[in-house]
PDB file with SEQRES, HELIX, SHEET and CRYST1 records, atoms N, CA, C and O in Angstrom:
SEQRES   1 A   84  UNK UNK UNK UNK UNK UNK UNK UNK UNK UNK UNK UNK UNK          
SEQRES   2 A   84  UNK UNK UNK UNK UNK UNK UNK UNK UNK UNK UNK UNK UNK          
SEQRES   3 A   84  UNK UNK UNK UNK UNK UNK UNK UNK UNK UNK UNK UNK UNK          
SEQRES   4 A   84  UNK UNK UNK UNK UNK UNK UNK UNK UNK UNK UNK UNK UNK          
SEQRES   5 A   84  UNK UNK UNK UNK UNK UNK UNK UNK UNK UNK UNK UNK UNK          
SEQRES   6 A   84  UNK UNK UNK UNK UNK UNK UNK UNK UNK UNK UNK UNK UNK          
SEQRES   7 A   84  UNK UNK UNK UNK UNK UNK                                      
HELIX    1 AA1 UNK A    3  UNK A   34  1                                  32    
HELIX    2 AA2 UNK A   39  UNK A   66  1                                  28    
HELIX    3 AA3 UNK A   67  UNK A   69  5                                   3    
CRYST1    1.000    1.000    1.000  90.00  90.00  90.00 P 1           1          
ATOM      1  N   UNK A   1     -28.104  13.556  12.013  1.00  0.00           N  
ATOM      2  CA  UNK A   1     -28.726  13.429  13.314  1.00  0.00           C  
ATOM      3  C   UNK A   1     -27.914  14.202  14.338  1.00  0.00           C  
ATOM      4  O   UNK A   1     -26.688  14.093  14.290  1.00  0.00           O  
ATOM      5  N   UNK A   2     -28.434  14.913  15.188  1.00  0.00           N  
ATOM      6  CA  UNK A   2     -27.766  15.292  16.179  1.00  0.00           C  
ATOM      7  C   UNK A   2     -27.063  14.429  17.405  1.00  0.00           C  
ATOM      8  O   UNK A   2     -27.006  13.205  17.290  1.00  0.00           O  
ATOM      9  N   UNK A   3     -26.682  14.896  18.243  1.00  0.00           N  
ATOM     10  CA  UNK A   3     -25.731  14.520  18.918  1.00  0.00           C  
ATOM     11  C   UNK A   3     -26.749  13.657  19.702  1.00  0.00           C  
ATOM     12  O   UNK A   3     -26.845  12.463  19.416  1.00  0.00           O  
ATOM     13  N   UNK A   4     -27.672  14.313  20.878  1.00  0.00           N  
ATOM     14  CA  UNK A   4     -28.706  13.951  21.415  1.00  0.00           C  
ATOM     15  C   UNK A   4     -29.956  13.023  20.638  1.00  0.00           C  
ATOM     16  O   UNK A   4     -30.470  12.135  21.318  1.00  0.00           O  
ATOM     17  N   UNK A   5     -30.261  13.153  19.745  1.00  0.00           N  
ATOM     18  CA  UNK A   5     -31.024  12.224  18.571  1.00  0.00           C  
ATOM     19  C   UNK A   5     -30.033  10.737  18.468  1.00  0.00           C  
ATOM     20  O   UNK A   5     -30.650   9.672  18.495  1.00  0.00           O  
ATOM     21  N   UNK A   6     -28.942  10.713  18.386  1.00  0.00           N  
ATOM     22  CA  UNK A   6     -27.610   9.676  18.318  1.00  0.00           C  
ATOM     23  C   UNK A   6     -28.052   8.449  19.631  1.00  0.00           C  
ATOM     24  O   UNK A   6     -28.305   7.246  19.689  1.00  0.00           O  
ATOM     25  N   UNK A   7     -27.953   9.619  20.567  1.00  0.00           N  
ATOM     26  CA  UNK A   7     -27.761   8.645  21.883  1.00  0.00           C  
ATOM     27  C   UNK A   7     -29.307   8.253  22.011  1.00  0.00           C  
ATOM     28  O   UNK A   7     -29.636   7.104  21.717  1.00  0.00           O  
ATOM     29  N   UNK A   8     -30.191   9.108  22.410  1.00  0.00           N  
ATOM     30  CA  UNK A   8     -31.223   8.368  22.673  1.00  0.00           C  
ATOM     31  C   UNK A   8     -31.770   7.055  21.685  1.00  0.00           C  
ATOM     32  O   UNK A   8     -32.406   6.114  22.161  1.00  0.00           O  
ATOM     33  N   UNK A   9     -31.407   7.166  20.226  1.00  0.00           N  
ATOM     34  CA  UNK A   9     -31.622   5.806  19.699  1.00  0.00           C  
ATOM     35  C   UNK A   9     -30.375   4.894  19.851  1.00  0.00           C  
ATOM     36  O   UNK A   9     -30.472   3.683  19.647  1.00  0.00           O  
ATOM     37  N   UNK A  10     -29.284   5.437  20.185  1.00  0.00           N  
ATOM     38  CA  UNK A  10     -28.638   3.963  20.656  1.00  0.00           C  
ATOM     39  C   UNK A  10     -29.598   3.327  21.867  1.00  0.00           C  
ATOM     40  O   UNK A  10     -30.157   2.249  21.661  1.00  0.00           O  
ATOM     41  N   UNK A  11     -29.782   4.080  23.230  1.00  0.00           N  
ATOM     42  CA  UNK A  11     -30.308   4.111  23.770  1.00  0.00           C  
ATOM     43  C   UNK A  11     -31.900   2.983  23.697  1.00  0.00           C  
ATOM     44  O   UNK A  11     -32.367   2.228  24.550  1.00  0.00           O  
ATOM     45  N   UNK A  12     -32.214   3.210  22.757  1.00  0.00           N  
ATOM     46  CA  UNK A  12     -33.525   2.676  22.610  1.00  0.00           C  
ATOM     47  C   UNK A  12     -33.206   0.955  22.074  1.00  0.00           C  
ATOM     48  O   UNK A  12     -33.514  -0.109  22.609  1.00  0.00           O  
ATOM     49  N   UNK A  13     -32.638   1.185  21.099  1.00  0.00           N  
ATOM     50  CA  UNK A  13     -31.761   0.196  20.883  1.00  0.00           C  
ATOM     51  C   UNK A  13     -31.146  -1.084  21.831  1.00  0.00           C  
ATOM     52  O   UNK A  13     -31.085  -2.285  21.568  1.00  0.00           O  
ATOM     53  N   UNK A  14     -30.831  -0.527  22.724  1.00  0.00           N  
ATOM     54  CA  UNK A  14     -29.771  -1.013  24.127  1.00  0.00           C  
ATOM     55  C   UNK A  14     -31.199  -1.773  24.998  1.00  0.00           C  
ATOM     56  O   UNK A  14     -31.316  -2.886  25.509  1.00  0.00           O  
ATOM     57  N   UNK A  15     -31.926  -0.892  24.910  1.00  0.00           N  
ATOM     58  CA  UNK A  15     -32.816  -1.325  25.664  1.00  0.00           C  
ATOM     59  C   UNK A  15     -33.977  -2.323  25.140  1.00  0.00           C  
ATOM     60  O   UNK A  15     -34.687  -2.973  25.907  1.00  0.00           O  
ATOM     61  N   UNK A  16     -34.061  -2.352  23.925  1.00  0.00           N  
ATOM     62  CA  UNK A  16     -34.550  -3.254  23.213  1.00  0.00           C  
ATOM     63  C   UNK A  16     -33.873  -4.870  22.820  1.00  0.00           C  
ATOM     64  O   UNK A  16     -34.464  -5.879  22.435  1.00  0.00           O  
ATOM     65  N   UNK A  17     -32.712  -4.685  23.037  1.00  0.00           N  
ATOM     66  CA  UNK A  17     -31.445  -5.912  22.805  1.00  0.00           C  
ATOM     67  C   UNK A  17     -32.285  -6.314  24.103  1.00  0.00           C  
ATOM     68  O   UNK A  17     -33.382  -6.873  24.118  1.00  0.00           O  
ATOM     69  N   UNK A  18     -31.475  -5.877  25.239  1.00  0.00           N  
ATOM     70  CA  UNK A  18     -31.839  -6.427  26.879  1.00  0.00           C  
ATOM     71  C   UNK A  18     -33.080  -7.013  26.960  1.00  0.00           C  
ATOM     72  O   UNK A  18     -33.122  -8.114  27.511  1.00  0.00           O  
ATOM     73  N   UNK A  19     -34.386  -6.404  26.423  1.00  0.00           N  
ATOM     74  CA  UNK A  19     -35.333  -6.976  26.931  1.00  0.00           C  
ATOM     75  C   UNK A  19     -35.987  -8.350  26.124  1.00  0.00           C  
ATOM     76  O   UNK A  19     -36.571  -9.333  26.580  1.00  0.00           O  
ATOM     77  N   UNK A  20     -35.497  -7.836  24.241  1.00  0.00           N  
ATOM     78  CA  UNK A  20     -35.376  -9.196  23.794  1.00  0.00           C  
ATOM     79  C   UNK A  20     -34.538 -10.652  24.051  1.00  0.00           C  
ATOM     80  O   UNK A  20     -34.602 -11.763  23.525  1.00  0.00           O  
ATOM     81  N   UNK A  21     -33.690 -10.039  25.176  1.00  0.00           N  
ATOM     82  CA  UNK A  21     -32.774 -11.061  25.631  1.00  0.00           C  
ATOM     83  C   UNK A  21     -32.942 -11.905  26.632  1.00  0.00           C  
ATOM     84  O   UNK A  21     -32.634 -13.081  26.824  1.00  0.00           O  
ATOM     85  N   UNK A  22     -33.793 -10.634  27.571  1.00  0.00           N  
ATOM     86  CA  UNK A  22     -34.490 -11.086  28.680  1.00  0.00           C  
ATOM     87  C   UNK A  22     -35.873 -12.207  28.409  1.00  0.00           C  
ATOM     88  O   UNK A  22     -36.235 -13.194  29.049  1.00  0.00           O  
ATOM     89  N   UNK A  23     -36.306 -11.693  27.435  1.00  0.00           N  
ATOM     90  CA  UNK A  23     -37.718 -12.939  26.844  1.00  0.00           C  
ATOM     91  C   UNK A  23     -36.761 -13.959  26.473  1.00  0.00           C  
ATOM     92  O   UNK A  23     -36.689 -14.742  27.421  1.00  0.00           O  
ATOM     93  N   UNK A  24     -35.946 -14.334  25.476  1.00  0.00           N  
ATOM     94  CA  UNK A  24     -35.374 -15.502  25.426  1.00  0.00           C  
ATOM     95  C   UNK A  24     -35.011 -16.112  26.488  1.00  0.00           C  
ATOM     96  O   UNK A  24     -35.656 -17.106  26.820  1.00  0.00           O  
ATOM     97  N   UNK A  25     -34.177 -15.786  27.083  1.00  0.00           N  
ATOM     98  CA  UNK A  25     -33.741 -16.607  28.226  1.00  0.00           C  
ATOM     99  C   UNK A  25     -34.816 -17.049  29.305  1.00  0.00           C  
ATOM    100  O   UNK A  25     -34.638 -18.096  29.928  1.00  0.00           O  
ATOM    101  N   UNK A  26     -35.909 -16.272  29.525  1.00  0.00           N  
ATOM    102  CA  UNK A  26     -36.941 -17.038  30.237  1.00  0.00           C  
ATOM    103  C   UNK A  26     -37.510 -17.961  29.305  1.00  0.00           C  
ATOM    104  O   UNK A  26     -38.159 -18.845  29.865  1.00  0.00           O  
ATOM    105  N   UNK A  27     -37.476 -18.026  28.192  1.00  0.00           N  
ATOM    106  CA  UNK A  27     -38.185 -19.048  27.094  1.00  0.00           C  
ATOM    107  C   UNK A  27     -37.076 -20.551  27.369  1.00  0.00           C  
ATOM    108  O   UNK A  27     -37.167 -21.756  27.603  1.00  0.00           O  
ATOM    109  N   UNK A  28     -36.341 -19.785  27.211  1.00  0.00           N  
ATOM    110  CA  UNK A  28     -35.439 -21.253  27.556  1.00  0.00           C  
ATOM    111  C   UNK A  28     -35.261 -22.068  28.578  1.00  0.00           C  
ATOM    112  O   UNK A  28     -34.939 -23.254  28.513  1.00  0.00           O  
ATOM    113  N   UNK A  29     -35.531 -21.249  29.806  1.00  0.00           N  
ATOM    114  CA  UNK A  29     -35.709 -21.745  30.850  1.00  0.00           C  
ATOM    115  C   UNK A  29     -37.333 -22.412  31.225  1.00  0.00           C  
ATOM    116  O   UNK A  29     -37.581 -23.532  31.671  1.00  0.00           O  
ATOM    117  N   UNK A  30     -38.198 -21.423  30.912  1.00  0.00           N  
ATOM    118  CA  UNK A  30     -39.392 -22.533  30.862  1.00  0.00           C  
ATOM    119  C   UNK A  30     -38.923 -23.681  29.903  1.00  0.00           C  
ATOM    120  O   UNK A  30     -39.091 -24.735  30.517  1.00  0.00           O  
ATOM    121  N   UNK A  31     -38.425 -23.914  28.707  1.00  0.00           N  
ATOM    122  CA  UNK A  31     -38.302 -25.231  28.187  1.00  0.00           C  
ATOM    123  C   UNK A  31     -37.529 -26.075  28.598  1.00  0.00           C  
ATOM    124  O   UNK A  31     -37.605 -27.272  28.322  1.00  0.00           O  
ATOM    125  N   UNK A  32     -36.400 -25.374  29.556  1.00  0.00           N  
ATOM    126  CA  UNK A  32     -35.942 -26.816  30.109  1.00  0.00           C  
ATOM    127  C   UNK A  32     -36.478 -27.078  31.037  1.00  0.00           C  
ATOM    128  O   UNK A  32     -35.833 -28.014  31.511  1.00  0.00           O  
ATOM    129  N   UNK A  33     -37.504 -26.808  31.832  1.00  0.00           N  
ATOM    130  CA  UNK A  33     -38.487 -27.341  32.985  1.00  0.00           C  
ATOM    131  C   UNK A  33     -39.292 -28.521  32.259  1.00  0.00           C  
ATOM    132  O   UNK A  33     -39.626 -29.546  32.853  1.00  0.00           O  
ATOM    133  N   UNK A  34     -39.561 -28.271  30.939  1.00  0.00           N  
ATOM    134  CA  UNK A  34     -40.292 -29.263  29.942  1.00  0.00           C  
ATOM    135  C   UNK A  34     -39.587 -30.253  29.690  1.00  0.00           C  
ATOM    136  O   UNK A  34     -40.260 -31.261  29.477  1.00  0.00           O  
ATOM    137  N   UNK A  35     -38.452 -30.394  29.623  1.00  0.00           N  
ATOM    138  CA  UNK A  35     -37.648 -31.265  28.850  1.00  0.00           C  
ATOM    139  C   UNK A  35     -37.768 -32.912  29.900  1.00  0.00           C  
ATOM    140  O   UNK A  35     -37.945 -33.272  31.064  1.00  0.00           O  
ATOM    141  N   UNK A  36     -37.622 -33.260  29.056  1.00  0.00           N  
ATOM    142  CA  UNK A  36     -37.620 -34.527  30.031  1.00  0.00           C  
ATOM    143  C   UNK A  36     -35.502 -35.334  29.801  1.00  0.00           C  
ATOM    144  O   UNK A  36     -34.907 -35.140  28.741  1.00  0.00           O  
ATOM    145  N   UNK A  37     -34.891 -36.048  30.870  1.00  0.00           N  
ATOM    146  CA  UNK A  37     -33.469 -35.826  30.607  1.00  0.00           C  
ATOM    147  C   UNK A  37     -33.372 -37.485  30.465  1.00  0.00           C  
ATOM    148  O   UNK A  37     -33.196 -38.321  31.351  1.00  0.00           O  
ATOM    149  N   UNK A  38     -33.535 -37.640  29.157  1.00  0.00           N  
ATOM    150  CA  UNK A  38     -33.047 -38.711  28.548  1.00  0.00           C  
ATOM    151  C   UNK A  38     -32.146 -39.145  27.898  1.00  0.00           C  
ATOM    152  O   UNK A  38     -32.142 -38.510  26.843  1.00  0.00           O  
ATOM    153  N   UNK A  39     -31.306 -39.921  27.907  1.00  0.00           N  
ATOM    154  CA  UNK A  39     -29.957 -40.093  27.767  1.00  0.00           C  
ATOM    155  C   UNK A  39     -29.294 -39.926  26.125  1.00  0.00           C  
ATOM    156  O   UNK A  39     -28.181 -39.577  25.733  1.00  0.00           O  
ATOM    157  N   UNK A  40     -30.331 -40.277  25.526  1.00  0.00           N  
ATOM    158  CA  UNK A  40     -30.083 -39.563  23.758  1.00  0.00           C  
ATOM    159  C   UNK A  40     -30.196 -38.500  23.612  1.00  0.00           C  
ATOM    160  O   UNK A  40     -29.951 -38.036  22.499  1.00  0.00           O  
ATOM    161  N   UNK A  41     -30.685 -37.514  24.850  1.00  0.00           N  
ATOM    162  CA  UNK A  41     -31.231 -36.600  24.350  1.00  0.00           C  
ATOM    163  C   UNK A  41     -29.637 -35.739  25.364  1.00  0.00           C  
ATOM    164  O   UNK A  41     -29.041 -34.794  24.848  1.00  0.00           O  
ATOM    165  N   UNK A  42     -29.329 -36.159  26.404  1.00  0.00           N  
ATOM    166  CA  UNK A  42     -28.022 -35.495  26.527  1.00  0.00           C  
ATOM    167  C   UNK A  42     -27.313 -35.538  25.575  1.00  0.00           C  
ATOM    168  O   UNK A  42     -26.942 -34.506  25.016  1.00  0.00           O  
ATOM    169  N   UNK A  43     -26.908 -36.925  25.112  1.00  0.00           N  
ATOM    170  CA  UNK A  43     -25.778 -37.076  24.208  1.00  0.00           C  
ATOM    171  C   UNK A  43     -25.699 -36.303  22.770  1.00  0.00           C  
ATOM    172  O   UNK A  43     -24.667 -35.917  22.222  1.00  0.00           O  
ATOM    173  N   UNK A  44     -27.367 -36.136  22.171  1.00  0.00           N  
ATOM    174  CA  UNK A  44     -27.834 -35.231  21.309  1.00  0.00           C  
ATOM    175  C   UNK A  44     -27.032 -33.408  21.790  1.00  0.00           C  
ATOM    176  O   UNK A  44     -26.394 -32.547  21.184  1.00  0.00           O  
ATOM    177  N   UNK A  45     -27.577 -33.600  23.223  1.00  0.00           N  
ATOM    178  CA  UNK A  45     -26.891 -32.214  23.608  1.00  0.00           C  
ATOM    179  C   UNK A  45     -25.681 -31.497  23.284  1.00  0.00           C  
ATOM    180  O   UNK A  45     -25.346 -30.426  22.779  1.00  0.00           O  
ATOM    181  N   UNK A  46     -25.074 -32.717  23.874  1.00  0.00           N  
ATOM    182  CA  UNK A  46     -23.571 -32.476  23.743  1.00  0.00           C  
ATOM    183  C   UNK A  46     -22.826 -32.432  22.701  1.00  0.00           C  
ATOM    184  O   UNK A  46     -21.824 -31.732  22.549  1.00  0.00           O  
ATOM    185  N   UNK A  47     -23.507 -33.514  21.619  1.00  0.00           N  
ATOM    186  CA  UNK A  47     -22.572 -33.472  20.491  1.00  0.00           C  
ATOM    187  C   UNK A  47     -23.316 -31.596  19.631  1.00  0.00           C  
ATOM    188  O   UNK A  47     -22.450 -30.905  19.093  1.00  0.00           O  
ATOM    189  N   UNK A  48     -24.117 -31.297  19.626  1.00  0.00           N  
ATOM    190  CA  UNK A  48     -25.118 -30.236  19.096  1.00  0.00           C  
ATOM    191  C   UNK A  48     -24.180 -29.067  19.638  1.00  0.00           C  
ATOM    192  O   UNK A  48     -23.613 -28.453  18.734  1.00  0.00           O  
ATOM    193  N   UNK A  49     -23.875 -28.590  21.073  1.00  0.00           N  
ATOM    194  CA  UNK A  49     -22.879 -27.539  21.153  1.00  0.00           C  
ATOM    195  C   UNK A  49     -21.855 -27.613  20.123  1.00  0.00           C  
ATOM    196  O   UNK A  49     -21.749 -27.030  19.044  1.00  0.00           O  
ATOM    197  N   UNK A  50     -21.152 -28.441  20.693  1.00  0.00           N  
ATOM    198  CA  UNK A  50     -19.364 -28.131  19.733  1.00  0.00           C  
ATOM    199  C   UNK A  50     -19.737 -27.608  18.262  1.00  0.00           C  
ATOM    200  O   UNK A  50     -19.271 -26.620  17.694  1.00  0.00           O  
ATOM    201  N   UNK A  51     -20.741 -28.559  17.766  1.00  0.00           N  
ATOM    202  CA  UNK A  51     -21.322 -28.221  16.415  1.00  0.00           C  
ATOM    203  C   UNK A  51     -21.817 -26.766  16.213  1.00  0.00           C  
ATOM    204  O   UNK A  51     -21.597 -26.207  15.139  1.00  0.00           O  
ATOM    205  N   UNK A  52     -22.425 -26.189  17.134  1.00  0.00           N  
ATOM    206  CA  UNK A  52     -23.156 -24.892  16.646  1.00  0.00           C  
ATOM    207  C   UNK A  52     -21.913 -24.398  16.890  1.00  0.00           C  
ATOM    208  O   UNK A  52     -21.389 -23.937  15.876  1.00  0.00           O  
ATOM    209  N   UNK A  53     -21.276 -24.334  17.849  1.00  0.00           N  
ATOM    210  CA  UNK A  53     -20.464 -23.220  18.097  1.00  0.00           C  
ATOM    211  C   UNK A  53     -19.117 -23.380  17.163  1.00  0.00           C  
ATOM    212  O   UNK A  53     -18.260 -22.501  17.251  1.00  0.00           O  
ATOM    213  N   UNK A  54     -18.967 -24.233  16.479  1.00  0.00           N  
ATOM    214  CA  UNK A  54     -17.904 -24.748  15.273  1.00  0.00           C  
ATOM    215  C   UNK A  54     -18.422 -24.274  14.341  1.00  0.00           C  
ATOM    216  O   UNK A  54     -17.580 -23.829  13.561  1.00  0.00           O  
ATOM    217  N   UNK A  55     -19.948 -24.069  13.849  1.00  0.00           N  
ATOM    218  CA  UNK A  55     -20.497 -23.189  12.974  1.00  0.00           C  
ATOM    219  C   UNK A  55     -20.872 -21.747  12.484  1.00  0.00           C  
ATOM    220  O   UNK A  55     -21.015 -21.252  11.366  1.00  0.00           O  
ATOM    221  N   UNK A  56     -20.979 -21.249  13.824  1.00  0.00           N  
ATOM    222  CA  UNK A  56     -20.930 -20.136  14.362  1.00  0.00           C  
ATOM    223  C   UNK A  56     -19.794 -19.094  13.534  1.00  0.00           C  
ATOM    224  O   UNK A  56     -19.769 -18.256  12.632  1.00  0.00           O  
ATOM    225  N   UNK A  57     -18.739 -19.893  14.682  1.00  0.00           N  
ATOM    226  CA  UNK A  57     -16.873 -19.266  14.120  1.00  0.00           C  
ATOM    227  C   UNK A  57     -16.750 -19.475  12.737  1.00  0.00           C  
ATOM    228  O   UNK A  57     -15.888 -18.863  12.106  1.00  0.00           O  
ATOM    229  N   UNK A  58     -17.581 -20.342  12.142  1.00  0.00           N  
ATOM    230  CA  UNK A  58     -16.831 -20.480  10.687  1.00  0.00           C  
ATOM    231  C   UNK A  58     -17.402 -19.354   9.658  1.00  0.00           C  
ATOM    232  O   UNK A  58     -16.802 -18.841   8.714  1.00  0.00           O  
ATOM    233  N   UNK A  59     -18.685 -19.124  10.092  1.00  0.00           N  
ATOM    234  CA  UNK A  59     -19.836 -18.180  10.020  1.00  0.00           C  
ATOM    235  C   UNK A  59     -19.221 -16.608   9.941  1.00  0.00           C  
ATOM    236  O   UNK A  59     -18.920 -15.808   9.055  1.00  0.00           O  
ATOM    237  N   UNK A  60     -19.221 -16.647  11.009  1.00  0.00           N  
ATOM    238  CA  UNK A  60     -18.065 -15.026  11.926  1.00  0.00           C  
ATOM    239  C   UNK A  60     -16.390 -14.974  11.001  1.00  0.00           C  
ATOM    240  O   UNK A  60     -15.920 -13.911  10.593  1.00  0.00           O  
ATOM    241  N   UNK A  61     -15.957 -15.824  10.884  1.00  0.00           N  
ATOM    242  CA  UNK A  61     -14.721 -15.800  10.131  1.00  0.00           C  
ATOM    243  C   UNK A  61     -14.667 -15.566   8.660  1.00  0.00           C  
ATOM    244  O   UNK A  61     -13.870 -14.822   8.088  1.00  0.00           O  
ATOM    245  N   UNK A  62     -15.578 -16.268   8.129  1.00  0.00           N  
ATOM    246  CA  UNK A  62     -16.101 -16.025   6.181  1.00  0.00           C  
ATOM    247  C   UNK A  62     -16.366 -14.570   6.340  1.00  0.00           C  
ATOM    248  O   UNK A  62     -15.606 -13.776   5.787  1.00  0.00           O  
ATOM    249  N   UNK A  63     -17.467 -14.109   7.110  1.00  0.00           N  
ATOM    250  CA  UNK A  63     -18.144 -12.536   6.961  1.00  0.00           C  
ATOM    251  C   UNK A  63     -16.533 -11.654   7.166  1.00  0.00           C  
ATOM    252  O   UNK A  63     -16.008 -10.934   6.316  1.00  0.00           O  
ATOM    253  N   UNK A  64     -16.098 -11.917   8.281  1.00  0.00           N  
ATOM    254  CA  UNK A  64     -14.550 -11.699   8.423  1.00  0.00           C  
ATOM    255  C   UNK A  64     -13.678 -11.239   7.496  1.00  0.00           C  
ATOM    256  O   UNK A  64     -13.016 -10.204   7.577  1.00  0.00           O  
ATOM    257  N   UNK A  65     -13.693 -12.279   6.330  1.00  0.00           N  
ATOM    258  CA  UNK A  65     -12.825 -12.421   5.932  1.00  0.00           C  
ATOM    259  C   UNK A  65     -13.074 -11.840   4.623  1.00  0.00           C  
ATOM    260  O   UNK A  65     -12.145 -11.258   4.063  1.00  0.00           O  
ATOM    261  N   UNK A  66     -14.577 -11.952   3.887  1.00  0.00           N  
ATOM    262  CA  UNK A  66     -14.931 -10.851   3.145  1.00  0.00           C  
ATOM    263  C   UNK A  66     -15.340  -9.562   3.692  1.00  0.00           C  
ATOM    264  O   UNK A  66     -15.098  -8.610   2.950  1.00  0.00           O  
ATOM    265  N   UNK A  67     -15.804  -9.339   4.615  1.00  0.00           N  
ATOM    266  CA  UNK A  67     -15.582  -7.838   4.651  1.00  0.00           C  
ATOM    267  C   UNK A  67     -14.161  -7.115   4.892  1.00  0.00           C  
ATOM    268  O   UNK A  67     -13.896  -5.966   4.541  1.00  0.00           O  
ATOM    269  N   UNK A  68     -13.663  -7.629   5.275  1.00  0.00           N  
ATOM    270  CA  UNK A  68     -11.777  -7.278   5.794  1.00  0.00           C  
ATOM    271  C   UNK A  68     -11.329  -6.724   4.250  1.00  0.00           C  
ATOM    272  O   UNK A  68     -10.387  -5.933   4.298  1.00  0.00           O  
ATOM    273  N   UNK A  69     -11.876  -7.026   2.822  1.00  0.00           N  
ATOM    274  CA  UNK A  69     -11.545  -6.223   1.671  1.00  0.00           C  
ATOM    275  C   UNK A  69     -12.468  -5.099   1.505  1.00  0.00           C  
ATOM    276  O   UNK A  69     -12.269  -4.355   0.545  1.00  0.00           O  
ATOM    277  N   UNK A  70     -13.042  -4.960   1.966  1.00  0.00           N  
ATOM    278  CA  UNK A  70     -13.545  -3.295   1.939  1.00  0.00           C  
ATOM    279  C   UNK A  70     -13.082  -2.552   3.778  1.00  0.00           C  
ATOM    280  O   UNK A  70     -12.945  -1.333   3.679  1.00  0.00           O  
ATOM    281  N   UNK A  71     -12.968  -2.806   4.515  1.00  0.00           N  
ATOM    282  CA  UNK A  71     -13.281  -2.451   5.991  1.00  0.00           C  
ATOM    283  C   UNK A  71     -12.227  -3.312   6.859  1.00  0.00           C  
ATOM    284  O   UNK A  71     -12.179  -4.532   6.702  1.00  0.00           O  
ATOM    285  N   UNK A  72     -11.460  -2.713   7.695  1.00  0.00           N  
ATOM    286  CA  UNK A  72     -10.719  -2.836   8.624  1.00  0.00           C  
ATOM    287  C   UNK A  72     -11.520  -3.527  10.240  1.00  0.00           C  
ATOM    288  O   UNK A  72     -12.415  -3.116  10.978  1.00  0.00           O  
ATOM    289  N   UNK A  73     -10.596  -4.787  10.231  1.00  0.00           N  
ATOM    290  CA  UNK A  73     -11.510  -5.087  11.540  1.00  0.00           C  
ATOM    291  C   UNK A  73     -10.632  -5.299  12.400  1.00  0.00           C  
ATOM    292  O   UNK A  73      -9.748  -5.988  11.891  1.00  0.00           O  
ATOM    293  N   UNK A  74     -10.294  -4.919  14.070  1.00  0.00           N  
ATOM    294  CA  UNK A  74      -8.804  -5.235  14.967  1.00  0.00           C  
ATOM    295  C   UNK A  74      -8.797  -6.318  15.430  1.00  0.00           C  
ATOM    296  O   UNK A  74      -9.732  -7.049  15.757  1.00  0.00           O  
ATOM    297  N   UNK A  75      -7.620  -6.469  15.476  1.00  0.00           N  
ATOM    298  CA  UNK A  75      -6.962  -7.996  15.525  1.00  0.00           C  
ATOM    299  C   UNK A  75      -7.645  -8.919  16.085  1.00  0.00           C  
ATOM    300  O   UNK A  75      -7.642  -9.989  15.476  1.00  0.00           O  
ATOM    301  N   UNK A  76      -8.453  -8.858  17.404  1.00  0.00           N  
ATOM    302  CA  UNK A  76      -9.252  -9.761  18.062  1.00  0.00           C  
ATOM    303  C   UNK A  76     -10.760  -9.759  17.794  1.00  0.00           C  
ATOM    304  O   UNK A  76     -11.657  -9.746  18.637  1.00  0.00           O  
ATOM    305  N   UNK A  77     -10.842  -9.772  16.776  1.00  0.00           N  
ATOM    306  CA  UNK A  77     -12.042 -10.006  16.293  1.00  0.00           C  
ATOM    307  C   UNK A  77     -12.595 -11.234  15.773  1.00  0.00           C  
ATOM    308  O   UNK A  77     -13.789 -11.525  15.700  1.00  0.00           O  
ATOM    309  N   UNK A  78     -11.597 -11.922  15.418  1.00  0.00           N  
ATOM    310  CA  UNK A  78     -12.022 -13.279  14.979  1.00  0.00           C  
ATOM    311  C   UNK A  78     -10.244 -13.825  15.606  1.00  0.00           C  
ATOM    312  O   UNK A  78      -9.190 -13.786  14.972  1.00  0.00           O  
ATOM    313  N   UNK A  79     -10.483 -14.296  17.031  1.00  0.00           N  
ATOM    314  CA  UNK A  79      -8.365 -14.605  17.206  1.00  0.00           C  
ATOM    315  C   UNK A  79      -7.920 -14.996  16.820  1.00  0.00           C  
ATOM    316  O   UNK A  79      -6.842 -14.445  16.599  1.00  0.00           O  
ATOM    317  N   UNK A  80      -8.083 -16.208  16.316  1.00  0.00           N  
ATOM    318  CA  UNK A  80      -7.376 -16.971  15.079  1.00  0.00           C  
ATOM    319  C   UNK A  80      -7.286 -16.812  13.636  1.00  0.00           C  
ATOM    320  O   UNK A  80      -6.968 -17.784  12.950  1.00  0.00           O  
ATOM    321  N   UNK A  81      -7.577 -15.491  13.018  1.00  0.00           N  
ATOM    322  CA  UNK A  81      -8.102 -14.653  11.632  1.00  0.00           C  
ATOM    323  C   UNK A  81      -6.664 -14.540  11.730  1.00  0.00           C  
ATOM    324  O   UNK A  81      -6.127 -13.884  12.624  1.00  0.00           O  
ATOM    325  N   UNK A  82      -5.568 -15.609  10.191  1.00  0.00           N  
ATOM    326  CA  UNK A  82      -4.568 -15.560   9.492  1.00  0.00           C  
ATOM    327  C   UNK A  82      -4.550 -13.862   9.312  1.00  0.00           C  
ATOM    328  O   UNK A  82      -5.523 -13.365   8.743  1.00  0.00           O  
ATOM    329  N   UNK A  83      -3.254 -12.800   9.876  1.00  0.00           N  
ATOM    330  CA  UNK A  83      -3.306 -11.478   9.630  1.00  0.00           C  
ATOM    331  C   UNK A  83      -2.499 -11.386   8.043  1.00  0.00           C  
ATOM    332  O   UNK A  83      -1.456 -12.032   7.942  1.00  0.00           O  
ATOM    333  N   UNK A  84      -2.912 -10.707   7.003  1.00  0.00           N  
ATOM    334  CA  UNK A  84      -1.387 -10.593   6.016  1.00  0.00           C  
ATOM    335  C   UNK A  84      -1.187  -9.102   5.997  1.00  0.00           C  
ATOM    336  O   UNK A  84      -0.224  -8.616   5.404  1.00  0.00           O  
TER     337      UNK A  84                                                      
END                                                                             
């Protein structure tokens, strides 16, 4: 691909992230206009973050940690990724 062929599909790309990002986040926001704020349903909330985002990292760290034997990844990529 050429140089110019390169950028304009990053380009297209970039602009396709943003606007799929942009529909989610109004999706989410119309649903919390829906939501009704009931007290199981905070506590559901709250315990549900730590969890995804504890899943997430563990997620991001495995891929991490097998690709790191074929492919080099820098240090802050996963911060707490044991270096040997």
């Amino acid at each position: 691909m050429s140089k110019a062929t390169r950028e304009r599909l990053d380009s297209f790309w970039e602009l396709s992230d943003e606007l799929l990002n942009t529909v989610l986040f109004v999706l989410i926001g119309v649903e919390v206009l829906a939501l009704s704020f009931d007290l199981p349903y905070l506590i559901a909330g709250l315990v549900a973050v730590p969890l995804v985002l504890a899943a997430r990292w563990i997620t991001v760290m495995a891929q991490v940690g097998g690709f790191s034997l074929v492919r080099e990844f820098s240090e802050k990529t996963v911060p707490s990724w044991p270096r040997g």
